[in-house]
N, C-alpha and C positions, 0 to 999 in steps of 0.2 A: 641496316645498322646505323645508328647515330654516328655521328662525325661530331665527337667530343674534346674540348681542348680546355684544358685545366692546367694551371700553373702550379710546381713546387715551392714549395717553402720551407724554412726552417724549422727544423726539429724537435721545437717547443709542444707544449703541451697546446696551443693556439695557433693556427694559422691561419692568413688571408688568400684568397687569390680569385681571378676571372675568370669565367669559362663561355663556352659556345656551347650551342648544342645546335644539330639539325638533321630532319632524319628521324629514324626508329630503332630501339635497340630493342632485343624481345627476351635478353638473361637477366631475371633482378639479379640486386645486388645487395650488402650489408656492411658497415664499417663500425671498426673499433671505435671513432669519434661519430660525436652528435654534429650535426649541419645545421646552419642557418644559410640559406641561400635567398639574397636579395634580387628579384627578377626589374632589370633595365632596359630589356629591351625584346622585339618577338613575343612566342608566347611556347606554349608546351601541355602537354598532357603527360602528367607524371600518373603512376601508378601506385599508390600508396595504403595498402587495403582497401581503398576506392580507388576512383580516377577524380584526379584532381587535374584542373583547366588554371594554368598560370599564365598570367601577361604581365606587364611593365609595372610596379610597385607594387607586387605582390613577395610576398614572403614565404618559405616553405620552410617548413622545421621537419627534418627529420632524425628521430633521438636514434642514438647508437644503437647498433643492434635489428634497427628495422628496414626490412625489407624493403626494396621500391625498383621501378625503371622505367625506363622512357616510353611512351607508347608513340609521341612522337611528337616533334618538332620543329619550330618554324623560325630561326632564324633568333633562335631564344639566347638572351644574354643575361650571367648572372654574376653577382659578387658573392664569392662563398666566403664563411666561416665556418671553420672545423673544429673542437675541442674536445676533448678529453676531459668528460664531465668526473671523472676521480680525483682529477688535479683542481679541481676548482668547487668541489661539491661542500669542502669543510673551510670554504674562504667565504670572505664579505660577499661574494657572488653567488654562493647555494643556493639563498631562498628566491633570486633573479630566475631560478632555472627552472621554476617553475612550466613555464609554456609546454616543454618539450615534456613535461610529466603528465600533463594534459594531454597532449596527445596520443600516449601512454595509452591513457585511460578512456582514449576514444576522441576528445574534442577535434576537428579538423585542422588538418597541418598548415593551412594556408592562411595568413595573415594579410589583410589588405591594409597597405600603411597609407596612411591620408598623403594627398597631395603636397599639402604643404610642409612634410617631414620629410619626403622620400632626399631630398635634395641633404641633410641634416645628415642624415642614416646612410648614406654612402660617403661624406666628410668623416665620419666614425669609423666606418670600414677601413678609409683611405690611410686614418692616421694610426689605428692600429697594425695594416700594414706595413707603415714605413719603422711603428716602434717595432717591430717582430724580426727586423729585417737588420735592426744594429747592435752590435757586441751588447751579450746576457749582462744582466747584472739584478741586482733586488730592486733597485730604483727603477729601472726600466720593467721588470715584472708588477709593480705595482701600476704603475701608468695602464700598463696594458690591461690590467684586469679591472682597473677605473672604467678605461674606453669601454671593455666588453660588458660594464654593469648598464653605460646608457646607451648600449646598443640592444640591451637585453630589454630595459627600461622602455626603449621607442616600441619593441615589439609587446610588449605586456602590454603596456596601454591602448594599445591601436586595436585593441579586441576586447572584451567585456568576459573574462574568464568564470564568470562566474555559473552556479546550475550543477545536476549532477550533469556526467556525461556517461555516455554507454558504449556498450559493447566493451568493455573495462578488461585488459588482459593480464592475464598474473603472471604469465610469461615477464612480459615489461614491469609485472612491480619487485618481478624477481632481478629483472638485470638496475633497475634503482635501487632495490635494496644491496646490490653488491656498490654500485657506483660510492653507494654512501659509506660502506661498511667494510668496503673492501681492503682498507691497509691497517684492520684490527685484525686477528687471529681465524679468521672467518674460514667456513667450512661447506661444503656442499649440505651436509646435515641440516646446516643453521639456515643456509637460504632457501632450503624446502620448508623448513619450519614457519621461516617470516611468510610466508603464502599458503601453509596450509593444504603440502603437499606431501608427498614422499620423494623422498632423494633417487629411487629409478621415475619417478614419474616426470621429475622436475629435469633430470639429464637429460632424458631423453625430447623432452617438450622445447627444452632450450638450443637443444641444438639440432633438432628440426625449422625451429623458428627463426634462429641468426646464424647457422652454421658455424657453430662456435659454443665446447663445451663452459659449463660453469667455471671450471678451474681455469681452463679458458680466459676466460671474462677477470677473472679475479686476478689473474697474471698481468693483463693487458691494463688494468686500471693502474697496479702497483706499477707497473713499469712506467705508465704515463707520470707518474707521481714524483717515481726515480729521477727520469729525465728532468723534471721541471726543479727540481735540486741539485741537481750536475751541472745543471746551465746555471741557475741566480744563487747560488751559496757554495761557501767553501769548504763546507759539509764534509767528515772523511769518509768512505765508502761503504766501512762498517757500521757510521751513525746512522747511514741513510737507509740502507740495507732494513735496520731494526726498523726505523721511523714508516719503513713503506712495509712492513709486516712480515721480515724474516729476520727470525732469529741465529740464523747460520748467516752470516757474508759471504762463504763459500758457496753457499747455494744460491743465494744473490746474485754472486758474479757470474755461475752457471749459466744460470734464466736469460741474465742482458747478456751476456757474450751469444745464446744464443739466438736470440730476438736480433740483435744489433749488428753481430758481426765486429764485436768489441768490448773489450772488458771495460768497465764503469769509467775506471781511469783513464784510458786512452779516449774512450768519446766524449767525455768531459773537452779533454785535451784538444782534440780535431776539433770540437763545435763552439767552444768558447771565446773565443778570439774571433769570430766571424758569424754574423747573423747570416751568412749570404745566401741566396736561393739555393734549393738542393737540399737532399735525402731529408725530406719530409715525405706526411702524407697529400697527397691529390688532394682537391676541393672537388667534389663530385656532388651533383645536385639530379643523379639518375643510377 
Protein backbone atom coordinates (compact mmCIF):
# COMPACT_ATOMS: atom_id res chain seq x y z
CA UNK A 1 0.00 0.00 0.00
CA UNK A 2 1.22 3.54 -0.59
CA UNK A 3 2.02 5.69 2.47
CA UNK A 4 0.03 8.75 1.39
CA UNK A 5 -0.13 12.13 3.03
CA UNK A 6 -2.23 14.99 1.79
CA UNK A 7 -3.11 17.98 3.60
CA UNK A 8 -6.79 19.49 4.12
CA UNK A 9 -8.06 22.50 3.16
CA UNK A 10 -10.82 24.73 3.19
CA UNK A 11 -14.04 24.23 1.87
CA UNK A 12 -14.04 26.29 -1.21
CA UNK A 13 -14.60 25.22 -4.49
CA UNK A 14 -10.31 25.45 -4.98
CA UNK A 15 -7.92 23.94 -2.93
CA UNK A 16 -4.00 23.64 -2.39
CA UNK A 17 -2.03 21.38 -0.52
CA UNK A 18 1.29 18.83 -0.40
CA UNK A 19 1.51 15.41 -0.55
CA UNK A 20 3.95 12.16 -0.29
CA UNK A 21 3.64 9.35 -1.83
CA UNK A 22 5.79 6.01 -1.42
CA UNK A 23 5.02 2.48 -1.83
CA UNK A 24 2.15 0.90 -3.93
CA UNK A 25 -1.48 1.05 -3.67
CA UNK A 26 -3.54 -1.42 -6.05
CA UNK A 27 -7.55 0.14 -5.47
CA UNK A 28 -8.12 3.07 -8.15
CA UNK A 29 -9.64 5.80 -7.15
CA UNK A 30 -12.21 8.92 -8.62
CA UNK A 31 -13.07 12.39 -7.27
CA UNK A 32 -15.75 14.87 -7.56
CA UNK A 33 -12.72 17.63 -8.24
CA UNK A 34 -10.29 17.72 -11.30
CA UNK A 35 -6.32 17.60 -10.05
CA UNK A 36 -3.46 19.36 -11.05
CA UNK A 37 -0.71 17.82 -9.35
CA UNK A 38 2.86 19.54 -9.54
CA UNK A 39 5.64 16.69 -9.14
CA UNK A 40 8.93 18.21 -6.77
CA UNK A 41 10.47 15.75 -5.96
CA UNK A 42 10.98 11.41 -6.47
CA UNK A 43 9.13 10.12 -9.05
CA UNK A 44 5.85 7.66 -9.44
CA UNK A 45 4.09 5.42 -11.87
CA UNK A 46 0.59 6.40 -11.79
CA UNK A 47 -1.91 4.57 -13.60
CA UNK A 48 -4.06 6.46 -15.65
CA UNK A 49 -5.68 4.48 -18.63
CA UNK A 50 -1.99 3.88 -19.26
CA UNK A 51 0.85 3.93 -17.04
CA UNK A 52 2.24 7.08 -16.81
CA UNK A 53 6.26 7.43 -15.30
CA UNK A 54 6.30 11.17 -13.25
CA UNK A 55 9.55 12.70 -11.78
CA UNK A 56 10.35 16.25 -10.47
CA UNK A 57 8.52 18.99 -12.92
CA UNK A 58 6.28 16.96 -14.30
CA UNK A 59 2.60 17.77 -14.28
CA UNK A 60 -0.32 15.38 -14.02
CA UNK A 61 -3.88 16.33 -14.81
CA UNK A 62 -6.43 14.34 -13.73
CA UNK A 63 -10.20 15.68 -14.76
CA UNK A 64 -13.05 14.66 -12.26
CA UNK A 65 -14.42 11.65 -12.59
CA UNK A 66 -11.19 9.62 -13.86
CA UNK A 67 -10.07 6.75 -12.60
CA UNK A 68 -6.28 6.25 -11.52
CA UNK A 69 -3.80 4.85 -8.71
CA UNK A 70 -0.52 4.41 -7.75
CA UNK A 71 1.29 1.53 -9.17
CA UNK A 72 4.07 2.75 -7.15
CA UNK A 73 6.52 5.02 -5.71
CA UNK A 74 9.64 6.48 -4.90
CA UNK A 75 9.77 8.90 -2.49
CA UNK A 76 7.49 11.17 -4.89
CA UNK A 77 6.64 14.71 -3.83
CA UNK A 78 3.69 16.87 -5.09
CA UNK A 79 1.75 20.18 -4.98
CA UNK A 80 -1.79 19.49 -5.58
CA UNK A 81 -4.58 21.54 -6.98
CA UNK A 82 -8.11 20.42 -6.53
CA UNK A 83 -11.26 22.24 -8.19
CA UNK A 84 -14.47 21.82 -8.88
CA UNK A 85 -14.69 22.46 -12.53
CA UNK A 86 -18.82 23.63 -12.10
CA UNK A 87 -17.76 26.47 -10.11
CA UNK A 88 -15.36 27.80 -12.51
CA UNK A 89 -16.47 26.47 -15.82
CA UNK A 90 -18.93 29.73 -16.55
CA UNK A 91 -16.04 32.20 -15.18
CA UNK A 92 -13.06 34.04 -17.05
CA UNK A 93 -11.32 30.68 -16.30
CA UNK A 94 -13.56 27.93 -18.67
CA UNK A 95 -11.90 28.42 -21.69
CA UNK A 96 -8.18 27.83 -19.37
CA UNK A 97 -9.61 24.41 -18.64
CA UNK A 98 -9.05 23.31 -21.59
CA UNK A 99 -5.99 20.65 -20.88
CA UNK A 100 -8.11 18.53 -18.65
CA UNK A 101 -10.74 18.29 -21.66
CA UNK A 102 -7.89 17.11 -23.62
CA UNK A 103 -7.16 14.53 -21.69
CA UNK A 104 -10.93 13.75 -21.82
CA UNK A 105 -10.39 13.04 -25.23
CA UNK A 106 -7.31 10.93 -24.99
CA UNK A 107 -4.16 13.58 -25.11
CA UNK A 108 -1.80 12.34 -22.24
CA UNK A 109 -2.25 13.60 -18.62
CA UNK A 110 1.31 14.42 -18.12
CA UNK A 111 2.83 17.88 -18.55
CA UNK A 112 6.57 18.50 -18.70
CA UNK A 113 7.00 22.11 -17.36
CA UNK A 114 10.35 23.69 -18.62
CA UNK A 115 12.91 24.26 -16.14
CA UNK A 116 13.03 27.47 -16.08
CA UNK A 117 9.10 27.83 -14.92
CA UNK A 118 8.82 25.12 -12.51
CA UNK A 119 10.22 27.51 -9.79
CA UNK A 120 7.24 30.24 -11.13
CA UNK A 121 4.55 27.45 -11.03
CA UNK A 122 5.10 26.46 -7.44
CA UNK A 123 5.20 30.77 -6.29
CA UNK A 124 1.49 30.27 -7.95
CA UNK A 125 0.63 27.27 -6.02
CA UNK A 126 2.08 28.84 -3.02
CA UNK A 127 0.07 32.06 -3.16
CA UNK A 128 -2.97 30.55 -4.02
CA UNK A 129 -2.54 28.67 -1.08
CA UNK A 130 -2.10 31.12 1.46
CA UNK A 131 -5.30 33.21 -0.49
CA UNK A 132 -7.58 30.12 0.10
CA UNK A 133 -6.51 29.72 3.49
CA UNK A 134 -7.97 33.62 4.66
CA UNK A 135 -11.56 34.85 5.56
CA UNK A 136 -14.00 34.42 2.01
CA UNK A 137 -14.83 37.24 0.53
CA UNK A 138 -15.57 38.33 -3.52
CA UNK A 139 -12.26 40.19 -3.63
CA UNK A 140 -10.39 37.41 -2.31
CA UNK A 141 -12.28 34.93 -4.80
CA UNK A 142 -11.30 36.93 -7.69
CA UNK A 143 -7.53 36.93 -6.83
CA UNK A 144 -7.83 33.37 -6.50
CA UNK A 145 -9.24 32.54 -9.75
CA UNK A 146 -6.49 35.25 -11.25
CA UNK A 147 -3.64 32.91 -9.68
CA UNK A 148 -5.56 29.76 -10.95
CA UNK A 149 -5.90 31.23 -14.82
CA UNK A 150 -1.78 31.50 -14.69
CA UNK A 151 -1.29 28.50 -13.11
CA UNK A 152 -3.64 27.02 -15.86
CA UNK A 153 -1.83 29.33 -18.35
CA UNK A 154 1.92 27.78 -17.31
CA UNK A 155 0.37 24.40 -17.88
CA UNK A 156 -1.35 25.10 -21.42
CA UNK A 157 1.75 26.35 -22.78
CA UNK A 158 4.41 23.96 -21.67
CA UNK A 159 2.70 21.43 -24.24
CA UNK A 160 1.50 22.11 -27.95
CA UNK A 161 -2.33 21.02 -27.50
CA UNK A 162 -2.88 21.03 -30.70
CA UNK A 163 -3.86 17.59 -33.38
CA UNK A 164 -6.69 15.39 -33.10
CA UNK A 165 -6.43 13.08 -30.16
CA UNK A 166 -7.68 9.46 -29.69
CA UNK A 167 -9.21 6.93 -28.01
CA UNK A 168 -12.03 10.04 -27.38
CA UNK A 169 -14.53 8.83 -24.53
CA UNK A 170 -18.08 10.03 -24.37
CA UNK A 171 -18.16 8.89 -21.13
CA UNK A 172 -15.95 12.16 -20.34
CA UNK A 173 -17.78 14.36 -22.84
CA UNK A 174 -20.73 13.48 -20.96
CA UNK A 175 -19.27 14.36 -17.39
CA UNK A 176 -18.13 18.04 -19.36
CA UNK A 177 -21.16 18.37 -20.82
CA UNK A 178 -22.85 18.26 -17.13
CA UNK A 179 -19.70 20.43 -15.62
CA UNK A 180 -20.89 22.98 -18.10
CA UNK A 181 -24.54 22.58 -18.12
CA UNK A 182 -25.07 21.53 -14.94
CA UNK A 183 -26.72 24.53 -12.88
CA UNK A 184 -29.40 24.91 -15.88
CA UNK A 185 -32.50 22.60 -15.68
CA UNK A 186 -30.49 19.79 -16.95
CA UNK A 187 -31.70 16.12 -17.03
CA UNK A 188 -30.26 12.61 -17.52
CA UNK A 189 -32.39 12.70 -20.82
CA UNK A 190 -30.38 15.82 -22.14
CA UNK A 191 -26.92 14.40 -21.16
CA UNK A 192 -27.55 11.12 -23.13
CA UNK A 193 -28.67 13.36 -25.91
CA UNK A 194 -25.42 15.70 -25.88
CA UNK A 195 -23.54 12.28 -26.68
CA UNK A 196 -25.59 10.55 -28.66
CA UNK A 197 -26.63 7.93 -26.38
CA UNK A 198 -29.53 6.52 -24.52
CA UNK A 199 -30.30 7.55 -20.92
CA UNK A 200 -30.02 3.34 -19.68
CA UNK A 201 -26.99 3.28 -21.65
CA UNK A 202 -25.43 6.56 -20.50
CA UNK A 203 -26.46 5.51 -16.43
CA UNK A 204 -25.20 2.71 -16.50
CA UNK A 205 -21.61 3.61 -18.54
CA UNK A 206 -21.22 6.49 -16.21
CA UNK A 207 -21.38 4.95 -13.34
CA UNK A 208 -19.35 2.00 -14.27
CA UNK A 209 -16.72 4.60 -15.25
CA UNK A 210 -16.59 7.13 -12.00
CA UNK A 211 -18.68 5.19 -9.58
CA UNK A 212 -20.89 7.99 -9.43
CA UNK A 213 -24.41 8.18 -11.13
CA UNK A 214 -25.37 11.22 -13.59
CA UNK A 215 -27.68 12.74 -11.10
CA UNK A 216 -24.92 12.16 -9.12
CA UNK A 217 -22.46 14.33 -10.87
CA UNK A 218 -25.22 17.07 -11.48
CA UNK A 219 -25.75 17.24 -7.62
CA UNK A 220 -22.10 17.38 -6.97
CA UNK A 221 -21.33 20.41 -9.49
CA UNK A 222 -24.52 22.36 -8.10
CA UNK A 223 -23.24 21.89 -4.75
CA UNK A 224 -19.83 22.95 -5.62
CA UNK A 225 -21.32 26.00 -7.15
CA UNK A 226 -23.47 26.48 -3.78
CA UNK A 227 -20.58 26.53 -1.56
CA UNK A 228 -18.54 28.88 -3.72
CA UNK A 229 -21.62 31.55 -2.99
CA UNK A 230 -21.94 30.85 0.75
CA UNK A 231 -18.34 31.58 1.09
CA UNK A 232 -17.86 35.04 -1.21
CA UNK A 233 -21.59 36.56 -1.44
CA UNK A 234 -24.21 37.53 0.72
CA UNK A 235 -26.46 35.87 -1.44
CA UNK A 236 -29.97 34.59 0.64
CA UNK A 237 -30.33 30.78 0.37
CA UNK A 238 -33.35 30.97 -1.79
CA UNK A 239 -31.41 33.25 -4.57
CA UNK A 240 -28.65 30.73 -4.50
CA UNK A 241 -30.72 27.61 -4.46
CA UNK A 242 -32.54 29.04 -7.97
CA UNK A 243 -29.00 30.36 -9.36
CA UNK A 244 -27.41 26.72 -8.76
CA UNK A 245 -30.69 25.02 -10.58
CA UNK A 246 -33.43 24.42 -7.95
CA UNK A 247 -36.33 25.70 -8.12
CA UNK A 248 -37.62 24.62 -4.63
CA UNK A 249 -35.05 26.04 -1.68
CA UNK A 250 -36.57 23.31 0.40
CA UNK A 251 -35.07 20.88 -1.78
CA UNK A 252 -31.91 22.71 -1.84
CA UNK A 253 -31.51 22.79 1.79
CA UNK A 254 -32.37 18.87 1.65
CA UNK A 255 -29.53 18.04 -0.87
CA UNK A 256 -26.62 20.34 1.41
CA UNK A 257 -27.85 19.43 4.72
CA UNK A 258 -27.39 16.09 3.40
CA UNK A 259 -23.99 16.36 1.50
CA UNK A 260 -22.69 18.64 4.37
CA UNK A 261 -24.13 17.83 7.58
CA UNK A 262 -25.65 21.36 7.56
CA UNK A 263 -28.23 23.54 6.27
CA UNK A 264 -26.84 26.35 3.84
CA UNK A 265 -27.18 28.86 6.57
CA UNK A 266 -25.40 27.35 9.37
CA UNK A 267 -22.22 26.36 6.96
CA UNK A 268 -22.17 29.67 5.58
CA UNK A 269 -21.98 30.55 9.29
CA UNK A 270 -19.16 27.96 10.67
CA UNK A 271 -16.92 28.61 7.21
CA UNK A 272 -16.99 32.32 6.72
CA UNK A 273 -15.25 33.78 9.29
CA UNK A 274 -12.23 31.44 9.01
CA UNK A 275 -10.26 30.15 5.97
CA UNK A 276 -8.57 27.59 8.35
CA UNK A 277 -7.33 24.03 7.32
CA UNK A 278 -10.09 21.57 7.80
CA UNK A 279 -13.38 19.84 6.19
CA UNK A 280 -12.16 20.20 2.90
CA UNK A 281 -11.49 17.72 0.12
CA UNK A 282 -7.72 15.79 0.21
CA UNK A 283 -5.37 16.64 -2.60
CA UNK A 284 -4.85 13.27 -4.00
CA UNK A 285 -2.52 12.77 -7.01
CA UNK A 286 -3.28 8.49 -6.94
Amino acid sequence: MAAEHAQHWGPGPLFVGKGTLQGCRSHPASHAHATLAFYTGGQATIEQRTHLRLTSGDVLLIPAGEKHRTVEAHRAEFVGLGFHPSAFARTEVGPMLEPFERVRQGASAVVPIPSGRQEHLVRLLSEIHEETRAPASAMGEQVVRSLFSLVLAEVARSRAWTGADTHTSWVGEALTFIERHCLERLSLREVAAAVGRSPAHVTTAVKQATGHSVVEWIISGRLAEARRRLLSSDERVDIIAERVGYADPTHFIRLFRRAEGLTPAAWRKQHRAAGAPGNGASISAA
